[in-house]
C-alpha positions in Angstrom: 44.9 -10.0 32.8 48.8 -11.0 33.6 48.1 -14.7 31.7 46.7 -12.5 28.7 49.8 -10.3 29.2 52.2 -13.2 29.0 49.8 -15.1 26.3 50.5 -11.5 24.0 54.1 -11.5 24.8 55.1 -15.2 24.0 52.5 -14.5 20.2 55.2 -11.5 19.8 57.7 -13.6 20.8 56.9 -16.3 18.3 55.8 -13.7 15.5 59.6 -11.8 15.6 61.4 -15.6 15.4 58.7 -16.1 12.7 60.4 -12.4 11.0 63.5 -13.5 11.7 63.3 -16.8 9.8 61.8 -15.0 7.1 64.4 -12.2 6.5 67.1 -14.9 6.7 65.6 -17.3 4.0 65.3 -13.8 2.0 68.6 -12.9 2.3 69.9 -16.5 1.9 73.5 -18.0 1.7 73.9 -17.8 -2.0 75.4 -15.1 -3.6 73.4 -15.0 -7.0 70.8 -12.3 -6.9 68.4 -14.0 -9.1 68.0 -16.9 -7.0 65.0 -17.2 -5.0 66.5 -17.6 -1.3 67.8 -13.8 -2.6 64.5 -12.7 -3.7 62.3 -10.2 -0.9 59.1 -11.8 -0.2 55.8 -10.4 -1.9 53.0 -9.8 0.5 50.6 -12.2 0.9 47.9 -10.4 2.6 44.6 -11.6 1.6 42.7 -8.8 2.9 39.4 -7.5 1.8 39.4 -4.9 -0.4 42.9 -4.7 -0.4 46.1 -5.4 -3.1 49.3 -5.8 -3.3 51.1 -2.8 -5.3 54.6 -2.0 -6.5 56.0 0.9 -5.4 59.1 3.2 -7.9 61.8 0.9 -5.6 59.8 -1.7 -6.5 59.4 -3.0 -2.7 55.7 -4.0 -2.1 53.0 -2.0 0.1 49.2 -2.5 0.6 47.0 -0.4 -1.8 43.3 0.5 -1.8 41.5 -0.8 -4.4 38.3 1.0 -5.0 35.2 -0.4 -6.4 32.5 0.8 -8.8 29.5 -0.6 -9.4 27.2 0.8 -12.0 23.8 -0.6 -12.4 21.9 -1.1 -15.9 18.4 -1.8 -16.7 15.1 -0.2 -17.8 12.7 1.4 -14.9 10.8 -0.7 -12.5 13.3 -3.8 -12.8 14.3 -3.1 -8.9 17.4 -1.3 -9.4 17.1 0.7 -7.0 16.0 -1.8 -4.5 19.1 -4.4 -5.6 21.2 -0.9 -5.0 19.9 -0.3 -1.2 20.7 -4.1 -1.0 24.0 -4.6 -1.7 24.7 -1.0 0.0 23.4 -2.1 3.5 25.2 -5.6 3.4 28.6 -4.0 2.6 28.2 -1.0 5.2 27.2 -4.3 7.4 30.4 -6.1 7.2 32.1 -2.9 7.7 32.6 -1.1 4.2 32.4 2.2 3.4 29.9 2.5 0.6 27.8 5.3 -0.6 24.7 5.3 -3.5 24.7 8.1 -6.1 21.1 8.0 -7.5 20.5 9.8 -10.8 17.1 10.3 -10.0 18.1 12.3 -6.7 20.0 15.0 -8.9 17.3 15.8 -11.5 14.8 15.7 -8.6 16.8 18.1 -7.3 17.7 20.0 -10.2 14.9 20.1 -12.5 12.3 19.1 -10.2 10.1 16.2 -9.1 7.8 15.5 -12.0 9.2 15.2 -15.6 6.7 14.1 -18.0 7.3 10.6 -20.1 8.4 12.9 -23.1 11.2 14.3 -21.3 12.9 10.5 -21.6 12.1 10.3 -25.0 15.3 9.1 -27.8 13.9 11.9 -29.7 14.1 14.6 -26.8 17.8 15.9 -27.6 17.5 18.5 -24.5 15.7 15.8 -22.3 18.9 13.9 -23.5 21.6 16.2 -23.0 20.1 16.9 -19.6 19.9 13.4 -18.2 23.5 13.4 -19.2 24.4 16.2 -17.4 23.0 14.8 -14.1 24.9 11.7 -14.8 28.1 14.2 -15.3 27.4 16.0 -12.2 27.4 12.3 -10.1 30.3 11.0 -11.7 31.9 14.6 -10.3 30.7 13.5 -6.7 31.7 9.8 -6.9 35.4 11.0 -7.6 35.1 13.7 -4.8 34.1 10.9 -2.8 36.8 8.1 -3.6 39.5 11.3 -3.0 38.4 10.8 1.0 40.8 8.0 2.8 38.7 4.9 3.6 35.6 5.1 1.2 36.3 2.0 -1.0 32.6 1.5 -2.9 30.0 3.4 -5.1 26.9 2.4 -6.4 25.9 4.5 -9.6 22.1 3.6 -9.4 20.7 4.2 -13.0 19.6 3.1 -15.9 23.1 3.5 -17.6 21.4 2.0 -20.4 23.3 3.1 -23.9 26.8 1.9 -24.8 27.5 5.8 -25.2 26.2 6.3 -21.0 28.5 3.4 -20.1 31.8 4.4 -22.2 31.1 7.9 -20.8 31.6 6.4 -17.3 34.5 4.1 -18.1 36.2 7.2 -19.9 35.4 9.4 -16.8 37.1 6.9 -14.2 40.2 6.4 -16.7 40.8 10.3 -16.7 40.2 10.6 -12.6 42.9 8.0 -12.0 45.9 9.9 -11.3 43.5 11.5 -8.3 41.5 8.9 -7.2 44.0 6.0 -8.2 42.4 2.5 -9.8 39.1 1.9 -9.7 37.4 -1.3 -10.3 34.5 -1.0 -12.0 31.4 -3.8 -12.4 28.3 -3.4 -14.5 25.7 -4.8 -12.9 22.5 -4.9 -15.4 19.0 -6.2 -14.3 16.9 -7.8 -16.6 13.4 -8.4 -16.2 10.4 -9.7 -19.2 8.0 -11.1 -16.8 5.0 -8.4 -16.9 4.1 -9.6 -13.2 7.3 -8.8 -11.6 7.3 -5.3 -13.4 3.5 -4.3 -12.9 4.1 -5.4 -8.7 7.2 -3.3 -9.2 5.0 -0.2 -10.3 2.0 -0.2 -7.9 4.6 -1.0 -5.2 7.2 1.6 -5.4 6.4 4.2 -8.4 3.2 5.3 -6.9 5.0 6.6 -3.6 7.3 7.5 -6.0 8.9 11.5 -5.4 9.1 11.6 -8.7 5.0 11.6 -8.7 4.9 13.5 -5.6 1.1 15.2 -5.5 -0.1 13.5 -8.1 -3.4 11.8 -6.8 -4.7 9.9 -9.8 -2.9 6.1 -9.8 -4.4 5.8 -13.3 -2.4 8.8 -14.9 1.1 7.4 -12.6 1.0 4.1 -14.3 -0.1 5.5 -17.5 3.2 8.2 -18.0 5.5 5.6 -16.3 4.4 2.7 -18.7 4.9 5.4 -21.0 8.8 6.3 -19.9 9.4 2.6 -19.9 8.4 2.6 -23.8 10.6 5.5 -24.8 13.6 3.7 -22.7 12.8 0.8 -24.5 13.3 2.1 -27.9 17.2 2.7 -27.5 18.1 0.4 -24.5 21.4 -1.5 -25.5 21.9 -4.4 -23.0 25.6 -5.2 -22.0 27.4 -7.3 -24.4 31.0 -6.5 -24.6 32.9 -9.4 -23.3 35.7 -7.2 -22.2 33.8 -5.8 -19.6 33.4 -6.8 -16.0 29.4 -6.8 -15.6 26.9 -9.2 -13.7 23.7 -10.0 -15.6 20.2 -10.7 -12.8 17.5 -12.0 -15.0 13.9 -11.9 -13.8 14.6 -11.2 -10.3 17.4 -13.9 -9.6 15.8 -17.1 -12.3 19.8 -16.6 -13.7 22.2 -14.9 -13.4 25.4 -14.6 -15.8 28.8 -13.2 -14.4 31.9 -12.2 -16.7 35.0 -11.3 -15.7 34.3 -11.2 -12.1 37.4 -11.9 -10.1 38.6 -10.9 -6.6 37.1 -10.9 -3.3 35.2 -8.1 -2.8 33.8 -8.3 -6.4 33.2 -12.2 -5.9 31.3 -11.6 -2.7 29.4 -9.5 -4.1 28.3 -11.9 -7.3 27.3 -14.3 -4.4 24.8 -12.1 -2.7 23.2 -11.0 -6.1 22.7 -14.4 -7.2 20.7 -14.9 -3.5 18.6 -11.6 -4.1 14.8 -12.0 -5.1 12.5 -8.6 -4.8 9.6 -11.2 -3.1 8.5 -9.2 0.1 8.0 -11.4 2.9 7.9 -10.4 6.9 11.0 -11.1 9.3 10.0 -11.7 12.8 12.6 -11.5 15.8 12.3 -12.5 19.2 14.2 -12.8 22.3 14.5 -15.9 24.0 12.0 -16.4 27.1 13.4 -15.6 30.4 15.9 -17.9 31.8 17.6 -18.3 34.9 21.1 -16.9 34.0 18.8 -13.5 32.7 17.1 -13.4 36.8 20.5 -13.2 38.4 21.6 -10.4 35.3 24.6 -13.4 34.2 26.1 -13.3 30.7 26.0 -16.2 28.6 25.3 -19.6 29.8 23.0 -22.1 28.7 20.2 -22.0 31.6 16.6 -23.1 30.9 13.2 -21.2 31.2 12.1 -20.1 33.9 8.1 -20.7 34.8 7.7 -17.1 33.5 9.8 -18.3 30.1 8.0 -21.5 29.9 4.5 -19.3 29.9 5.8 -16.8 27.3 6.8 -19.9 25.0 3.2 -20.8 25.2 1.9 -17.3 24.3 4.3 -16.9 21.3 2.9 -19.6 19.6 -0.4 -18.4 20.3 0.8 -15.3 18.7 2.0 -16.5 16.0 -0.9 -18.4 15.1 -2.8 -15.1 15.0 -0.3 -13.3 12.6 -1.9 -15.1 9.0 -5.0 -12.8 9.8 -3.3 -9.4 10.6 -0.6 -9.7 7.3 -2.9 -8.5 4.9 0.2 -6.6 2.9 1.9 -10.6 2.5 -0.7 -12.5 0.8 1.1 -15.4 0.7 1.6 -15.6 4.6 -2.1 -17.3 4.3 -1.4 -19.8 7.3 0.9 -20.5 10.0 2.2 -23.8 8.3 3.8 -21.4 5.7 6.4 -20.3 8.3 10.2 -21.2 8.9 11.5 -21.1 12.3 14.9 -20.5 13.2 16.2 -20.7 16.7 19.7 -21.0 18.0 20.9 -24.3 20.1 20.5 -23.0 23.4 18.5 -24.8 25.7 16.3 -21.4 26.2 15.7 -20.7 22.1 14.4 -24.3 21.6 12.1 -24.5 25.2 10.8 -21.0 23.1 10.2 -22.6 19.9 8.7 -25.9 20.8 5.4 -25.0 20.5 4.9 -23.3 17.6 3.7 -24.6 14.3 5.6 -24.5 11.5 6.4 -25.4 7.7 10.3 -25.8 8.7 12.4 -25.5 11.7 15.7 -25.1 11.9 18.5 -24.6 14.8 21.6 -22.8 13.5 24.8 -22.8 15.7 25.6 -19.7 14.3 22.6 -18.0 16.0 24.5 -18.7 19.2 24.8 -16.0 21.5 28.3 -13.7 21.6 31.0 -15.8 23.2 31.9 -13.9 26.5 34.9 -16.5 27.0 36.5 -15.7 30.2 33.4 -13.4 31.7 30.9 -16.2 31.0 28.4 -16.7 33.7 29.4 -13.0 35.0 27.5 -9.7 35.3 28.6 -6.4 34.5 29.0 -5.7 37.4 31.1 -8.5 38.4 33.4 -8.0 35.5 33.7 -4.3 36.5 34.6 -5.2 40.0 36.8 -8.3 39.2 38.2 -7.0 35.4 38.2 -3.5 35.9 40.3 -2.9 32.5 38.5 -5.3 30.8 35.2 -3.6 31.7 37.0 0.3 31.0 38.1 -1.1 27.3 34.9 -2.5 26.6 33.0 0.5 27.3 35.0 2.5 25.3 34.7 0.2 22.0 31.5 -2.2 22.4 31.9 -3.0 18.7 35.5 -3.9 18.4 35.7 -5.0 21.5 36.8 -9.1 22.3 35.6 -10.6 25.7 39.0 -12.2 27.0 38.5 -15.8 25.2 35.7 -15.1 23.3 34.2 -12.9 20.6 33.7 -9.2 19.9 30.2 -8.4 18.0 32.5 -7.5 14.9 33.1 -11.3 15.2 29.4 -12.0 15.5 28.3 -9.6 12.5 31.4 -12.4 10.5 29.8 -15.5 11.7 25.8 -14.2 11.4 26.7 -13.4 7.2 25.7 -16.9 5.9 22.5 -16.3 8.1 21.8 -13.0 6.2 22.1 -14.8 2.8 19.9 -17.6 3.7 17.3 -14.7 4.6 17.5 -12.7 1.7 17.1 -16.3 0.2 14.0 -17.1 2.0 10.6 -16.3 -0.1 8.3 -17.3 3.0 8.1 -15.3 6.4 10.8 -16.1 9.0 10.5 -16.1 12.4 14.2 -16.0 14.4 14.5 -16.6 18.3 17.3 -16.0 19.1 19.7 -13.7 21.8 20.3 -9.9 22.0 23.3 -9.1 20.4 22.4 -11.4 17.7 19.0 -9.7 17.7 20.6 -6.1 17.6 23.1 -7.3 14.3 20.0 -8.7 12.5 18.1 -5.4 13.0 21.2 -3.2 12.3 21.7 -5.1 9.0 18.0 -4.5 7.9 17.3 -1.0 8.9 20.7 0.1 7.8 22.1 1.1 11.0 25.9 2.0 11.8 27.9 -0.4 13.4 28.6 2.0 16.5 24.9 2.2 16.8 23.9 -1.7 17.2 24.9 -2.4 20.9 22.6 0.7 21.5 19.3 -0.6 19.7 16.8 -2.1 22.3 15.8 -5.8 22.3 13.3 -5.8 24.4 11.9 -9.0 26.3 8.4 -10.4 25.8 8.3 -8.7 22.4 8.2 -9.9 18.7 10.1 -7.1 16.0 8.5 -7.8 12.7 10.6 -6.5 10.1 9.1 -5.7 6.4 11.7 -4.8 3.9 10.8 -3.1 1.0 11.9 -1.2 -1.9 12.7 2.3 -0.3 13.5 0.4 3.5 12.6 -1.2 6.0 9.3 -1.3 8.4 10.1 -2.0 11.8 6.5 -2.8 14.1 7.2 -4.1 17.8 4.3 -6.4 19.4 4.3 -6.6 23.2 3.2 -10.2 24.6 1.7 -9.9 27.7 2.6 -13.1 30.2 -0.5 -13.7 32.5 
């Protein structure tokens, strides 16, 4: 702890010569105002989410920049499911971002089942009404933007009329003395193959609450197919270059961005274009039992023990089994379909060997959490020998860096071109891999905080299939049993 003392003091050290050089290049020798050595710096912060802003004494501060993004599109194109998406990989890497579904306010207002006339462009009170519930959101999106730290909304809708979209843009223009600027991105998904929409229906309208106790499947598809029709007959699709919008066309064949700039609004282009709505299975599983797990040590790079070596064998066995139980993924017809990703650990690989595969792939960044300078310790060693370190990361598991090594907000950093790649993926994956890189994956997919990850349970011997769909995630644990 005293070398990490003295390692912090000689950084501040360094850092205040660094200010010091800095204020005495600003202030300069010259005496003309205008020239640059007279100039005060501009920040250069390139920080997520974050600007640089001019204040009235025209010195420079950090500002939030908030971000809207308003989805377009007719019914069953996955809205809705791109929404939950991008939501969950934001929250993920640590943004505060919340969904305002129109549907949830005329559920809750008018009720759960509104016939196909009711969306009609010849309904003026069905009309007037959807745009009251749009009115009513646009109310709670600026309520929410007024509370420090919440930086993106997701205005799942169709939004589908030039006349919707202008009434949100004029909305956010008259809210900015309150809420401050607001970025905001169209984001329209398009979709003419009948496949992708008819999948779309049976999968998620017929568990639809907006169908809630209606029995007959027939008369759901009928009076949907029916509200597509009438939406159909006055959608406008987005074609005002002057906007900011990003165009998905028949679940991620193309996509067309337009005045997309920045980081945040960049990032988010990139994970659209890796989106597909193809539902596949994601299996987990912890590494087999090595020698550094007997004698309860952290890290390390031990191999399988006898009892590891024997669970290696049954998890191919396993696997081999799965094609005949996944009768919900009919393209998971045979075991050569699957990818296998392990990390490069002695113990991940020994695990994978065996089993049969269509691809396999070991990804450094599936590495387990650097614990730097308590490496090869227990917890209870570092509580004995690092009592502060032990005390601080109690009190902050997330945020929290092992002296020399990583903290899981550093994992959750390094594992996001590992999340792409898997909302990439269009065939079942099967991960092994170690626990905290376990507990990010299954935070990111069921949507968990980031205070809650280091609690959820990885157990060993087991296999977590996870089965995203529309409206979430299905999480099933299989127990292997070592003779």
């Amino acid at each position: 702890n005293s070398n990490n003392s003295n390692n912090l003091d000689n950084s501040n050290n360094s850092n205040n010569n660094t200010i010091e050089t800095i204020n005495s290049i600003s202030q300069g020798s010259h005496s003309n105002a205008s020239s640059p050595r007279n100039r005060k710096l501009k920040n250069q912060y390139l920080i997520a989410g974050v600007s640089a802003g001019k204040s009235a004494d025209h010195t420079h501060k950090l500002v939030e920049r908030r971000l809207l993004v308003v989805m377009v599109g007719l019914p069953a194109r996955g809205k809705s499911f791109i929404s939950r998406k991008l939501s969950r990989y934001l929250k993920w890497l640590g943004y505060t971002c919340n969904i305002f579904n129109l549907g949830s306010y005329r559920r809750q207002i008018l009720g759960a089942f509104q016939s196909a006339d009711f969306y009609s462009p010849d309904n003026p009170e069905g009309i007037n009404a959807r745009n009251k519930m749009a009115q009513l959101a646009l109310e709670d999106v600026t309520k929410w933007f007024t509370l420090p730290g919440n930086g993106v909304a997701i205005f799942d809708g169709t939004n589908s009329s030039n006349s919707r979209r202008q009434m949100i843009l004029s909305h956010i223009k008259s809210v900015k003395p309150l809420i401050g600027s607001v970025k905001v991105i169209f984001l329209e998904v398009i979709c003419n193959s009948m496949e992708i929409i008819e999948s779309n229906i049976l999968s998620t309208k017929l568990h639809s609450p907006d169908y809630s106790g209606v029995i007959d499947r027939e008369a759901i598809v009928k009076d949907f197919c029916k509200r597509i029709a009438n939406y159909e007959r006055s959608y406008e699709t987005l074609t005002d270059d002057l906007l900011s919008y990003i165009k998905v066309f028949d679940a991620g064949r193309q996509v067309v961005s337009n005045r997309i700039f920045g980081y945040l609004p960049t990032k988010i282009g990139f994970f659209v274009q890796n989106l597909h709505i193809v539902a596949k299975p994601i299996y987990l599983c912890l590494h087999g039992e090595n020698e550094y797990d007997v004698q309860n040590k952290l890290g390390g790079d031990s191999d399988l023990t006898e009892k590891g070596k024997k669970f290696a064998k049954s998890l191919a066995a396993f696997m081999a089994r799965i094609p005949e139980e996944e009768v919900e993924y009919p393209h998971f017809d045979s075991i050569d379909s699957l990818s296998v990703w392990s990390s490069t650990s002695h113990s991940a690989i020994e695990t994978t060997q065996n089993i049969p595969c269509a691809q396999f792939i070991k990804w450094k960044w599936l590495e387990e959490i650097n614990f730097g300078l308590c490496d090869g310790l227990s917890f209870e060693k570092i509580k004995e020998q690092m009592p502060e370190e032990y005390e601080s990361y109690i009190k902050n598991k997330i945020c929290y860096k092992f002296p020399r090594g990583e903290s899981i907000e550093d994992v959750i950093r390094r594992l996001e071109p590992v999340i792409i790649e898997l909302e990439r993926q269009r065939k079942p994956v099967l991960i092994v891999a170690h626990k905290t890189i376990l507990q990010c994956l299954v935070a990111y997919f069921t949507d968990a905080g980031l205070d809650e990850i280091s609690e959820i349970d990885i157990p060993q011997q087991t296999v977590i299939r996870l089965f995203p769909k529309a409206y979430g995630t299905v999480e099933t644990k299989f127990y292997i049993n070592v003779a």
